[in-house]
N, C-alpha and C positions, 0 to 999 in steps of 0.2 A: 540549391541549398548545400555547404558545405557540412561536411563530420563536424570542423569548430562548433557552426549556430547549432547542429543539433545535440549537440554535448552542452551548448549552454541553458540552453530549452529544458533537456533533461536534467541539469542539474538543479536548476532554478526549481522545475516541479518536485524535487527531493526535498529543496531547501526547505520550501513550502509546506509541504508535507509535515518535514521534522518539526519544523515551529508549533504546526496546527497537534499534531501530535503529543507535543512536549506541552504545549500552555491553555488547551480543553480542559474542559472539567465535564462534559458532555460524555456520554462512552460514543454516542454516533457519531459527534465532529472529532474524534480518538480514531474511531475506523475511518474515517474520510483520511485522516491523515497519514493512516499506514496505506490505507489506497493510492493516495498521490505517490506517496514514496517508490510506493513498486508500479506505479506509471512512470515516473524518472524513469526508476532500471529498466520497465522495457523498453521504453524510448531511445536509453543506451545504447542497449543491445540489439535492439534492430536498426541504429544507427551505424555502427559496429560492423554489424552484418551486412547492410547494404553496400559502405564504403570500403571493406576490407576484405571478404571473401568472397565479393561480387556473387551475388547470389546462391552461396551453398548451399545444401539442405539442412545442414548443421544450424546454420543461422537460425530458420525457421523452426528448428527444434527446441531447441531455447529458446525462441519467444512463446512458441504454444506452452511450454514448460512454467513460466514463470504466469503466464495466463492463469493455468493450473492450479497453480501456490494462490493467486489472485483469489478465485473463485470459491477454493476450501477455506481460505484463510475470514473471506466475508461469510460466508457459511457458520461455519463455528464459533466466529466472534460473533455476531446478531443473534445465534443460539443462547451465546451467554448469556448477555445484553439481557433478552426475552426469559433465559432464566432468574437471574438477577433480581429482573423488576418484579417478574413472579412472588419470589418469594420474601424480598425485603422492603417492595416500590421504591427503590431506588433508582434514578436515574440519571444520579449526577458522581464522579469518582468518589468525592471526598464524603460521601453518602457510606460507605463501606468501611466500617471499623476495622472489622477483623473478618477474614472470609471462615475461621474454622465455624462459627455457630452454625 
């Protein structure tokens, strides 16, 4: 497999991502969608990493890193989400008039 197909790979799962992202009204297929998105980039980046620095450690550093950003990022969003419903049952975006009440 060349850098190309896995730059296309990752891009497609970004594209993905943004669309699902941009046109949910769900808040979970919203977090699926920033999921994908930062599955593109690390697919980038360890693509990146394999073909370019031939195994650095650096490489590796940045993909645990962005794992990282992955795992707080689903963390805190589903806290929301789980706030959210709490307190308004809300579960769809356009559900949410105004967050100040």
């Amino acid at each position: 497999m060349t850098l190309t197909a896995i730059l296309i790979v990752a891009s497609a799962l970004f594209g993905i991502g943004l669309f699902g992202a941009l046109s949910q009204k769900s808040f979970v297929m919203l977090m699926m969608g920033l999921e994908l998105m930062l599955n593109g980039t690390l697919l980038a980046a360890v693509g990146f990493w394999a073909f370019t620095l031939e195994g650095a450690p650096e490489g590796q550093l940045l993909a645990i890193l962005i794992m990282a950003v992955m795992a707080v990022e689903l963390a805190i969003g589903f806290a929301l989400v789980v706030a959210v419903y709490r307190k308004r049952q809300a579960d769809v975006i356009e559900a949410l008039g105004a967050l100040k009440e």
